[in-house]
C-alpha positions in Angstrom: 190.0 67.5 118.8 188.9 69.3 115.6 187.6 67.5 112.4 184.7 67.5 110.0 183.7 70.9 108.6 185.3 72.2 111.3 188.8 71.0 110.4 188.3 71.6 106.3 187.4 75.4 107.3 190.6 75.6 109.5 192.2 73.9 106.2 191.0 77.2 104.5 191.9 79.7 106.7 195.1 77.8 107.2 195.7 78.3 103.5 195.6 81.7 103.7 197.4 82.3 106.4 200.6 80.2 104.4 199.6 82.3 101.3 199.6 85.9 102.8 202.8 84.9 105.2 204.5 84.0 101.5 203.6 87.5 100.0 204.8 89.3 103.4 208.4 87.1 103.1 208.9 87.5 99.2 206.9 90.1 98.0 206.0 88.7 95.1 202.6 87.0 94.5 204.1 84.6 92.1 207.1 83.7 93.5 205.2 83.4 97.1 202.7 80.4 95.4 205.4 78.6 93.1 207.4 78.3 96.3 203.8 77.3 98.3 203.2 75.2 95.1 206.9 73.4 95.5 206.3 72.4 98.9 202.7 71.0 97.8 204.4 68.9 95.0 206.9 67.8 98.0 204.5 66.7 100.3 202.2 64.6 97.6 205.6 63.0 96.9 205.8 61.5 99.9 202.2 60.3 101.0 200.4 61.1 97.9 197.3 63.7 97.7 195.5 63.2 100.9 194.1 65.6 103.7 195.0 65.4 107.5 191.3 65.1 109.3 191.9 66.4 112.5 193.7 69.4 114.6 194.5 69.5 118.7 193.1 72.6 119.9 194.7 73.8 122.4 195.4 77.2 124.5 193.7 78.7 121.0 196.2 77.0 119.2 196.3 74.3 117.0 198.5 71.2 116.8 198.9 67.9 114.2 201.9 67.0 115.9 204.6 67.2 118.5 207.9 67.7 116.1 206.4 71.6 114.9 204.8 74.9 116.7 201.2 75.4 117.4 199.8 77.8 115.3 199.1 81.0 115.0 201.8 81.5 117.1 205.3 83.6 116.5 207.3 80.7 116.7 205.0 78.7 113.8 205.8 81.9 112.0 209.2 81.3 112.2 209.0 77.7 111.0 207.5 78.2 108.1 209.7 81.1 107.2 213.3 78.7 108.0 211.0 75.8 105.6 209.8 78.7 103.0 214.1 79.9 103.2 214.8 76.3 102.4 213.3 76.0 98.7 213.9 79.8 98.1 216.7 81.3 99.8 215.3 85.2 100.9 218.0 85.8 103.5 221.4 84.1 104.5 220.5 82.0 107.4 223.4 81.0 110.1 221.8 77.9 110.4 218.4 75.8 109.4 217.4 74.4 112.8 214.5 74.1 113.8 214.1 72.2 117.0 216.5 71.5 119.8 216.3 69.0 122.3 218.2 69.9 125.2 219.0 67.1 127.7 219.0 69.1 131.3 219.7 66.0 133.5 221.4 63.5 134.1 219.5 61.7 136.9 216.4 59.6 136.5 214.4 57.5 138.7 213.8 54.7 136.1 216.1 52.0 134.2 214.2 51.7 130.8 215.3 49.8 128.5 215.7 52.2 125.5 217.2 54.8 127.2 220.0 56.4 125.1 221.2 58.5 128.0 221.9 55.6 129.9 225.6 55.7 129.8 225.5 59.3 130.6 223.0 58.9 133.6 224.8 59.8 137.1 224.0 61.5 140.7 225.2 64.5 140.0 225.0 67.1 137.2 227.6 68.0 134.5 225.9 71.3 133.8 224.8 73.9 135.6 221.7 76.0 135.5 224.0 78.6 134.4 225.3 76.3 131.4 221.8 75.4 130.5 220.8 79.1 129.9 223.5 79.7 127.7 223.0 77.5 125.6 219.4 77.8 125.4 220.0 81.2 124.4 222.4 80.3 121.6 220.3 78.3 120.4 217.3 80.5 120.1 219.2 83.3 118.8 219.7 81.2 115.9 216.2 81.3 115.4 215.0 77.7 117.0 211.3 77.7 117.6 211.0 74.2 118.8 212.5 73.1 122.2 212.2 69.4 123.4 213.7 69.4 127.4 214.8 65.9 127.9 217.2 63.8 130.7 217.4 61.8 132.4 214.3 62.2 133.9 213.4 66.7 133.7 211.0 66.1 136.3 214.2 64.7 138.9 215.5 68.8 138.3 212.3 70.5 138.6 213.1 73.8 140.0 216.0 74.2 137.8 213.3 73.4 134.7 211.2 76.3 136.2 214.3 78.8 136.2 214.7 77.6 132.7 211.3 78.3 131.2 211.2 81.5 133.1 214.4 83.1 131.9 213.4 81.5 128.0 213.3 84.0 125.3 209.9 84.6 123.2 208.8 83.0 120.3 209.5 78.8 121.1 207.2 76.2 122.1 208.7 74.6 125.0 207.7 70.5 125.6 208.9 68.1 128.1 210.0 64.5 127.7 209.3 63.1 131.0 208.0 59.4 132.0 205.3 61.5 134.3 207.7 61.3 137.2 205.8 63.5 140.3 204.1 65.4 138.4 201.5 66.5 140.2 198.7 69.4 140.2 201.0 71.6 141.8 204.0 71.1 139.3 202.0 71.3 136.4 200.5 74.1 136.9 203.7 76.1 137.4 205.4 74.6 134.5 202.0 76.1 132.8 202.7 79.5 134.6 206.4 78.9 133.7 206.1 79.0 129.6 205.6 75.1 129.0 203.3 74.4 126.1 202.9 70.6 126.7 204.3 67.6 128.0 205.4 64.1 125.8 204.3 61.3 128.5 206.4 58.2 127.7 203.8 54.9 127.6 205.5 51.9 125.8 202.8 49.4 126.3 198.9 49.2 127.4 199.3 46.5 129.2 200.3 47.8 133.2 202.8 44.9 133.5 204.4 44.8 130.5 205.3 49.2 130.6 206.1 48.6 134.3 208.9 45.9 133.2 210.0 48.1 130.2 210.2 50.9 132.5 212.1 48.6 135.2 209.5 50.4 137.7 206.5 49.4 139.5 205.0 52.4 139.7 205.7 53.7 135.9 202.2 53.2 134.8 200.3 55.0 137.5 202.8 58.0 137.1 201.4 58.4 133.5 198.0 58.0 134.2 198.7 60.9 137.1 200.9 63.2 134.4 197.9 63.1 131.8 195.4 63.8 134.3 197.2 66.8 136.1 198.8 67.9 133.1 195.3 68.7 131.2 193.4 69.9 134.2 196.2 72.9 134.0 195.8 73.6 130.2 198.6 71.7 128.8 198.6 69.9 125.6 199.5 66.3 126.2 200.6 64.0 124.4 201.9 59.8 124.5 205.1 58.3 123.4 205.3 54.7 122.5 208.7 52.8 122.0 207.4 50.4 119.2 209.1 47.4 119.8 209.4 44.3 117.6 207.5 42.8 119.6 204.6 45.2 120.1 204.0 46.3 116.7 201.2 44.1 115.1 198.0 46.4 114.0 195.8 44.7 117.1 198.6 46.2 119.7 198.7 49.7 117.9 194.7 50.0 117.8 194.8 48.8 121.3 197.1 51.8 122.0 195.3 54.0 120.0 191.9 53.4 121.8 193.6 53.8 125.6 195.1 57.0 124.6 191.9 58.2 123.5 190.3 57.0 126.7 192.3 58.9 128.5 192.0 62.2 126.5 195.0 62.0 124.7 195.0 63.3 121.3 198.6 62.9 119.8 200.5 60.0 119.7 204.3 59.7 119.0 205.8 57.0 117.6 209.1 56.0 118.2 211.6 53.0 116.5 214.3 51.4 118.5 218.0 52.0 118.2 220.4 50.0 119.7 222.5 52.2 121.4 221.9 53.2 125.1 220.7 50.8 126.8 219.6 48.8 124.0 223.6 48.9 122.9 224.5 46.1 121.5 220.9 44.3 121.3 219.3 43.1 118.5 216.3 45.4 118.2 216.4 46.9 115.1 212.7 46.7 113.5 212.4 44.7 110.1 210.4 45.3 106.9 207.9 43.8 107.6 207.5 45.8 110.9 208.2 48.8 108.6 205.6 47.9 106.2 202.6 47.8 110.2 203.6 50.9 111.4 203.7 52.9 107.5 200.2 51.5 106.9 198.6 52.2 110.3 200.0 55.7 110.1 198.7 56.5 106.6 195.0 54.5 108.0 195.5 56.8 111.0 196.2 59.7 109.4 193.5 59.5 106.2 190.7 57.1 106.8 187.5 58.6 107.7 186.8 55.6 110.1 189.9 57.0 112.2 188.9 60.0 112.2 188.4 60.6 115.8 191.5 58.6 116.4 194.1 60.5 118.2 196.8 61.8 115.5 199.7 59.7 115.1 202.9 61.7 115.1 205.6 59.2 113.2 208.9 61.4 111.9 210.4 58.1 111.4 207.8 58.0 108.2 209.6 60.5 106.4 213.0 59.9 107.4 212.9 57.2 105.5 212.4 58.4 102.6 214.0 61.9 102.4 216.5 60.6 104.8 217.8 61.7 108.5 216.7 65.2 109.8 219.2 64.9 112.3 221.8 67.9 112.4 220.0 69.5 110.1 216.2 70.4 111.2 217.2 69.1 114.7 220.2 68.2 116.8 220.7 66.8 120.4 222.3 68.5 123.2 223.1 66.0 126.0 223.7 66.4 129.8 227.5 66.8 129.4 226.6 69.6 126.9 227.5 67.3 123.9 225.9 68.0 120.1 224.7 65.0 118.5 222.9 65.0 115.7 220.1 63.5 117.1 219.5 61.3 120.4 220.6 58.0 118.5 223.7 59.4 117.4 226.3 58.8 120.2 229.5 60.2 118.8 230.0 64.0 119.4 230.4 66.8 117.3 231.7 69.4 120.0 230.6 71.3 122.9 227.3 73.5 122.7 229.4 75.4 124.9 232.1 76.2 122.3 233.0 79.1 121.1 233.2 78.0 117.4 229.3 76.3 117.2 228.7 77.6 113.9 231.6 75.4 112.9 230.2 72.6 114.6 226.7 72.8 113.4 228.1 73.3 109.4 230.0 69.8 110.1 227.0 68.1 111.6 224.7 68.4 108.7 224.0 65.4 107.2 225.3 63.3 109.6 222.0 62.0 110.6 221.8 58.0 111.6 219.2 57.3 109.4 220.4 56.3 106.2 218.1 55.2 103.3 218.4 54.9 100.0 216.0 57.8 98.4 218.2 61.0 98.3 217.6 63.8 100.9 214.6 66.0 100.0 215.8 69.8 99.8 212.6 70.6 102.1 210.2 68.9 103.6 207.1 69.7 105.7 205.0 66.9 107.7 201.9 65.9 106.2 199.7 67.4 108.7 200.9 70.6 107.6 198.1 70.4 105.0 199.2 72.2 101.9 196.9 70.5 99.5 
């Protein structure tokens, strides 16, 4: 973890880095800062002119969230240049994504109850490793830099995942969303070998019982406990995923969190909201206002008060979403494990086949098709806050 003087001189040097990565694109000093400038002005917009306090360092990279590339790194390179594209067009881009998440099973050892793959979950595979590779390639030939493996459980198709990583092309941060299902010494460190940068370790509650029973598995909470552990002692950055619940989100349940996570050398924290589809189709889940109102204050106290400082970083897309509206086919879409495009995991009707042949068409119609719909219009760009422009 990075903050203090430490993280204001990274601040700096990050600065400069944005600055002379500008010039390089444009060209043009001026043009290079108004456009810098106009994604300053975006950013104090949404949250106001405040400074992120802390970095993960790790692998000589550094992270304020799961959602974006560790930088320096090529594929940070390329993010910034699709977000830099966005406010001033330099080159005719096929397509604005950013970050794929690519479901590459349908199996899973667990019954939780948020799963949005549930109806999808089987014994046997729709796609084949074969499949898979394809359409990871498409979609890094359009220039993603940010690849989220999903299921089912990833874990449940391991050696498939290593084939995967292997056969990836250069330039994308690879991550794992994985309840922490076997993963021991030995499979973490040749995920490691294999091109993973980190692993998202689902954790819906502190309390043992209460994750186990969300989980519908015994033995869910010691698995996660096990994933962090082997999972650092390899190199990889780690990070926690909560499900915040109606029930769980009061600010004494999210510093609670907060403070195990850090116990356990966690550093990032990703917050999710419920969506009742999945498993939770058909539930009344969806989080209220005043819920709204707990997790958009913790996250700015989290994210700017000095006495949180050493308080893992709390990664919450949901905080912009709702106000620039859905990122969903746009910065992001959802491949499932029939091969489906969604544009995002909550999204359960399909825009077409990642396998098709016409994928440009598809990803032209998904745009702005995301599920979250709020009333502030969609922001032409947008970069998270930990970005630090200001």
């Amino acid at each position: 973890m990075v903050f203090g003087f430490r993280c204001r001189v990274l601040v700096f040097v990050f600065r400069c880095y944005l600055l002379l990565l500008a010039i390089r694109e444009y060209r043009n000093p001026w043009l290079a800062m108004m456009v810098l400038r106009r994604l300053v002005n975006l950013k104090r917009s949404l949250v106001g002119n405040t400074q992120s306090m802390k970095w993960l360092r790790s692998n000589g990279r550094y992270f304020w969230n799961v959602s974006s590339p560790g930088w320096p790194s090529k594929a940070f390179r390329a993010f910034i240049s699709h977000e830099m594209n966005r406010i001033v067009p330099l080159r005719k881009r096929q397509s604005q994504l950013q970050t794929l998440i690519l479901s590459i099973t349908s199996r899973c050892p667990l019954a939780c109850k948020h799963c949005y793959e549930w109806k999808n979950l089987a014994g046997s595979e729709c796609l084949s490793l074969l499949q898979l590779r394809q359409i990871l390639d498409r979609f890094q030939r359009l220039g993603v830099s940010h690849v989220e493996l999903s299921g089912g459980e990833p874990l449940s198709r391991f050696d498939d995942l290593i084939v995967l990583l292997q056969g990836a092309g250069k330039g994308t941060d690879f991550w794992i969303l994985t309840s922490g299902f076997e993963l021991d010494y030995r499979k973490a460190r040749a995920l490691k070998k294999a091109g993973l940068t980190g692993a998202v370790i689902s954790l819906d509650h502190f309390n043992e019982t209460k994750h186990n029973e969300f989980r519908a598995n015994p033995e869910s909470y010691s698995w996660v406990w096990k994933a962090v552990k082997n999972a650092q002692s390899v190199g990889l950055a780690v990070a926690l995923s909560l499900c915040a619940t109606r029930e769980f989100i009061n600010t004494e349940n999210l510093e609670k969190y907060l403070k195990l996570a850090k116990d356990m050398g966690v550093w990032i924290v990703r917050i999710l909201e419920p969506r009742a589809v999945g498993h939770f189709s058909e539930c009344d889940i969806e989080l209220g206002e005043e819920q709204f109102r707990i997790l958009d204050e913790f996250y700015l106290k989290l994210t700017n008060d000095p006495d949180y400082r050493d308080f893992p970083i709390l990664d919450f897309l949901a905080y912009y979403q709702r106000r620039t509206g859905c990122f969903g086919g746009d910065r992001y879409l959802y491949v499932d494990s029939k091969g489906e495009m969604h544009s995002c995991p909550f999204c359960q009707e399909s825009a077409g086949s990642a396998l098709a042949e016409s994928l440009d068409e598809i990803l032209v119609s998904l745009r702005g098709k995301g599920c979250h719909k709020y009333p502030r219009a969609r922001a032409k760009s947008i970069l998270p806050d930990s970005c630090m422009l200001t």
